[in-house]
Steps between C-alpha positions, in 0.01 A plus 500: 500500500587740725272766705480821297585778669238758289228390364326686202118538523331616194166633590152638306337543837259145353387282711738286410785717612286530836457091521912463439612718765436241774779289337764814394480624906519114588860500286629806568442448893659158479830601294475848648471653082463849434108524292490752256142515350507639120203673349573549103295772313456444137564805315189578296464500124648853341178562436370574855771671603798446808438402816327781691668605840130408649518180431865398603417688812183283585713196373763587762243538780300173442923312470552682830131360670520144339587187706610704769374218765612221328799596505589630852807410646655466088733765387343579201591735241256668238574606201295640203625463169383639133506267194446181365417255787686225464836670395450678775525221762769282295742789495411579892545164577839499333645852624422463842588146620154354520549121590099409405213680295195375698235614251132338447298414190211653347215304488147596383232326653451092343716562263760584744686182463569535167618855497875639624572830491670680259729661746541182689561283157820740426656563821509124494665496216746832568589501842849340619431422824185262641181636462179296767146575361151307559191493307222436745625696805143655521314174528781333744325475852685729736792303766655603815822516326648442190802281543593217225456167666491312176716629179433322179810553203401449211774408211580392151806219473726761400865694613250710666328291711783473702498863651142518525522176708772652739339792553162385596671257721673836685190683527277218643772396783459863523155425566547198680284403211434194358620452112399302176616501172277476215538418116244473217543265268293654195253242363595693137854366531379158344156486400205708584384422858173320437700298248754406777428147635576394843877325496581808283469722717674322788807458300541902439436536875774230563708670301457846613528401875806328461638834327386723759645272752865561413441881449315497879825295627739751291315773714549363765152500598260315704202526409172276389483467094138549325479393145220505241395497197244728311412869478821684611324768685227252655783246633665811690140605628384168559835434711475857693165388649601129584790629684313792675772767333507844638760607245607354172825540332584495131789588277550808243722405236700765358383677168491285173541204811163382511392162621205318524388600813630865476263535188194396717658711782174740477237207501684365766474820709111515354419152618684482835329525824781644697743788429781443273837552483693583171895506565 
């Protein structure tokens, strides 16, 4: 993957939005990407009435005020847009060139991990081009920097598994980061996993290894393999952590294209402890 050249950041002035600026200045400085930070207002229910002139005005001055520090040396555009949010930033995304959405979760207090946004959930699904979001940016103690020293890919055996491969491997030379792949063998493929005795369970990983050997050599990629079996999203987190991950990549299939791992794409994103990386 490529360095984006503009990078769209949806904003709600959160402190989410505050906790992932660190890591939109840290890209945009690094592939020298135009930021343009979009703030969507909702139109409200016919019954209330249009937007009053007030309140875009006030909206407008607290667009113009935010992240100003954070992002100083960034060319950053802002832009304030009327309608339903997450239209809004698909059809931005896909008029003006935008090479990555960099958008993060909602998350409400201990339930946070098993909440993702509504916005979030569908520009996943609608946007074209890659979209990076995190779930636990708030509680992720604060670093010097943010460059990816360890990228984890996470993929299904599948035609797409190939791309997703190559283009992690291009952003973490990028990087000069270190990169491993990672499958999930789900324990449901056979029997249910407490059901799932011992030599079982090492044949399916066998089996699975030796697949995602020949797509890794079809890539072209060197790389260290990670395979297990169990909870999809769980594996992925589990593997994240072991291999210290600052960023971790998974495929979007196309519509009506789903695949096992793209249909636990949002616990995935839920349960990991780094930023991830839909492409």
């Amino acid at each position: 993957m490529t360095s984006p050249s503009k990078i769209l950041f949806p904003v709600d002035f959160s402190e989410r939005c505050i906790a992932a600026a660190p890591y939109v200045a840290a890209v945009a400085k690094r592939s020298d990407a135009e930021v343009t930070l979009l703030h969507v207002l909702e139109p409200a229910p016919e019954l209330y009435g249009p937007l009053e002139s007030s309140h875009m005005e006030n909206r407008e001055a607290e667009l113009k005020a935010f992240l100003t520090e954070e992002f100083t040396g960034v060319h950053v555009k802002r832009i304030l847009a009327i309608g339903d949010s997450a239209r809004k930033i698909t059809e931005y995304a896909a008029d003006n060139g935008v090479g990555v959405i960099m958008i993060p979760t909602n998350g409400y207090g201990p339930f946070r991990r098993f909440i993702l946004g509504s916005v979030t959930a569908k520009v996943l699904h609608d946007a074209e081009c890659p979209v990076w979001t995190a779930a636990h940016l708030e509680e992720t103690p604060p670093r010097e920097d943010f460059l990816y020293r360890s990228v984890v890919c996470a993929v299904d055996l599948d035609d797409k598994a190939l791309d997703v491969i190559r283009q992690s491997d291009e952003l973490a030379k990028e990087y000069k980061a270190t990169l491993t792949i990672t499958h999930a063998v789900p324990a449901t493929d056979a029997r249910p996993d407490m059901y799932m005795d011992s030599e079982f369970r090492v044949t399916l990983i066998n089996m699975a290894r030796k697949e995602l050997e020949l797509i890794r050599s079809k890539a072209g990629v060197d790389a260290t393999l990670c395979v297990e079996a169990g909870d999809i999203a769980k594996v992925i987190r589990h593997s994240a952590i072991s291999h210290k991950a600052d960023l971790l990549v998974i495929g979007r299939g196309s519509p009506g294209l789903m695949g096992r791992l793209k249909t636990h794409s949002y616990s995935i994103i839920r349960e990991s402890p780094c930023p991830v990386l839909s492409i």
